[in-house]
N, C-alpha and C positions, 0 to 999 in steps of 0.2 A: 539561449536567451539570457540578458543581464540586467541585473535589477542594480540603483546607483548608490553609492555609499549612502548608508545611513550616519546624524550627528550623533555619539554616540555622549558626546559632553550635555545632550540636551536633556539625556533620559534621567530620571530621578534616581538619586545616589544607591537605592535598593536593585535598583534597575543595572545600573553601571556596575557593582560587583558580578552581578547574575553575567552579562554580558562580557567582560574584562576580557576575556579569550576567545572571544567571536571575532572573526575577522572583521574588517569593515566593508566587504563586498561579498558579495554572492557568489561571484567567479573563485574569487579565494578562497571562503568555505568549501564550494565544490572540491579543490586541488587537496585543503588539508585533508578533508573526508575520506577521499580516494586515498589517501595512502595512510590513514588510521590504521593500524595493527591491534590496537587494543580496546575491548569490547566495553570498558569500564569508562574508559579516554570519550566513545564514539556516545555512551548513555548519558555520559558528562553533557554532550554538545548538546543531546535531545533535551534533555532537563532545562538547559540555560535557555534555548531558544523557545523551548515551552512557556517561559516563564517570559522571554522577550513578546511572544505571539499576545498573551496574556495580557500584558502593559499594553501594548496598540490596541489590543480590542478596547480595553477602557478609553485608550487616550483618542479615537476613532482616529488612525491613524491607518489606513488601508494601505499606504505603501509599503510601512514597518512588519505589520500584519504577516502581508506575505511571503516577503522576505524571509520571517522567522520560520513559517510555516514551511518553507519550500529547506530549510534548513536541517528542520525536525526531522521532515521526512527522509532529508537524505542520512541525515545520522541514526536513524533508525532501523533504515537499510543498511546500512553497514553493519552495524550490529549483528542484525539477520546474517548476513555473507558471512562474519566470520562468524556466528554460532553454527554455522551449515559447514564452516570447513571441519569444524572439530568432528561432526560426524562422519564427513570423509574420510580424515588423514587421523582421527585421532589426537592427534598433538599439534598444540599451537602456545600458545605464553600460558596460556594455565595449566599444561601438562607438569603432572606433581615430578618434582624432580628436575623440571626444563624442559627444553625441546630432544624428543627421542626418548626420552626415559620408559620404561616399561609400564610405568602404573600410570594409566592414564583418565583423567578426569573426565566425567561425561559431559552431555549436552546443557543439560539442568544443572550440574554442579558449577561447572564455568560462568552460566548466567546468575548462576545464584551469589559466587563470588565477586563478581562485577556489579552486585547491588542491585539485579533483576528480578523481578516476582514474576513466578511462571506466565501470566495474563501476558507483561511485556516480554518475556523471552518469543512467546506462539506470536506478536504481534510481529517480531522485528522477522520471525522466521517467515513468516505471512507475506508483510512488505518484501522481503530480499526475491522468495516465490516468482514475483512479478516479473514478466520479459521486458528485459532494458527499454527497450521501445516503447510499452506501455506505461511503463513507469515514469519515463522523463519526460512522454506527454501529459499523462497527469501532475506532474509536480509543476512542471514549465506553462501550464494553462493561466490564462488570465485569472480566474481563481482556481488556485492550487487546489490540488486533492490533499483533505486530513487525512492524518496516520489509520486513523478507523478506516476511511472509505481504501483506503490503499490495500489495509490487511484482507478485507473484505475480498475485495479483486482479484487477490495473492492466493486464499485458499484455495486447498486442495481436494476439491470435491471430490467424493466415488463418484465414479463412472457410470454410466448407464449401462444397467443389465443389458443384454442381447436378446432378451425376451420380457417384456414387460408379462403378460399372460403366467408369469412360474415365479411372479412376487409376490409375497405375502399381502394379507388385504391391509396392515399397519402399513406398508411400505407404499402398495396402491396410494392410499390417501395421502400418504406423502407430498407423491409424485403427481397426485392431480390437486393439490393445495399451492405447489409450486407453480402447475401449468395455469389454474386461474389464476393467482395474484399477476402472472406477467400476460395473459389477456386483458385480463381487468385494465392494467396498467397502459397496456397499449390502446386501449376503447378509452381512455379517459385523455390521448391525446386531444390538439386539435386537430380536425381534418383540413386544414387550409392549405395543407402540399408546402408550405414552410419550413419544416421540422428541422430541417438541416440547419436553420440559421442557429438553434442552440446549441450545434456544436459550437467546439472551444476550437480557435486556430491549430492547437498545438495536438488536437486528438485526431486529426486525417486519417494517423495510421491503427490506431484503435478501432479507428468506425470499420475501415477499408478488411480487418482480421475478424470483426465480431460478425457486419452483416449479412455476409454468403451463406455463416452458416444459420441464421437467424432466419435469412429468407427458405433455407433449404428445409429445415426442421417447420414452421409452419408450414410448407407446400405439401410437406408429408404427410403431417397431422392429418390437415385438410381432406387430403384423398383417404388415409383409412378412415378416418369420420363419415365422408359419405359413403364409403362401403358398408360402415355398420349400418347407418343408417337404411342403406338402399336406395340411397340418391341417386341421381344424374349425374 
């Protein structure tokens, strides 16, 4: 999807430093992002374009808005990609010494030198987390997914036990705090047989990966619930 140059002579002079290295399309930030190498470069974009998002909220300027937003996100993700490479390979531009050198800087230390406070290091690690598919459907939706709801998506939850029955009773309540808020949530639908129209264009493939197993896990529930109970 492409969103159209923004005037960038229009935005107020505080506004126009912030932005000075923002491309003036969408399609273009996309290209530079993708080949950012540097993690401090990629926090740069998120900062500016935060700060761009910021101005159209005030100026109700819904095109500029999203634009920035959908910029944020991507430079955010980047960030993620390469703070994840360093734990891979180890070495990348902040390796002390260069690339290959023996002493090599961690995960936190890299982000911390590129002007990241741990919150935004786990956030951009969060975002990157997310399968390409889901993520350029959220970003590319008529409204963009925030960096929060992205990181949100991105984490990496434990897994569910193989046995619920050998959990702690703290862990129990957990696990049935989570399963009522997304009952609740689902009973606070409408029942109109609608529900599909809120999807967003661009989430097909998100819905088409989530619902199988959404229907699958409630079908289950369902049946050991009336076993306990002794239902029909």
């Amino acid at each position: 999807m492409s969103a159209p140059a923004f005037d960038a002579a229009a935005l107020p002079p505080e506004i126009r430093r912030l932005n000075a290295r923002l491309p003036g399309s969408y399609e273009a930030a996309r290209t530079a992002l993708a080949a950012c190498e540097s993690i401090d470069e990629c926090q740069d974009w998120a900062n500016r374009a935060e700060a761009l998002a910021s101005y159209a909220k005030q100026a109700e300027d819904g095109e500029l808005r999203r634009l920035a937003d959908r910029i944020q996100a991507r430079a955010v993700r980047r960030c993620g990609e390469l703070l994840k490479e360093i734990n891979g390979r180890g070495i990348n531009q902040y390796s002390e010494g260069g690339v290959g050198a023996d002493t090599k800087l961690t995960q936190r230390q890299a982000a911390a030198a590129a002007g990241l406070s741990k919150r935004q290091q786990v956030t951009a690690v969060r975002v990157a987390n997310l399968p390409e598919q889901r993520f350029e459907d959220a970003v590319d939706a008529e409204r963009p997914a925030t960096v929060t709801a992205l990181a949100d998506m991105g984490r990496q939850r434990r897994p569910a036990p193989a046995s619920f029955r050998a959990l702690s009773a703290r862990r129990r309540a957990q696990y049935w705090r989570r399963l009522r808020q997304a009952l609740e949530a689902l009973n606070a639908l409408p029942p109109d047989g609608e529900l599909a129209n809120v999807v967003p264009a661009g989430a097909a493939a998100t819905v088409d990966e989530l619902l199988p197993r959404a229907r699958a896990l409630l079908d289950a529930f369902e049946r050991d619930w009336r076993r306990r109970r002794g239902a029909p």
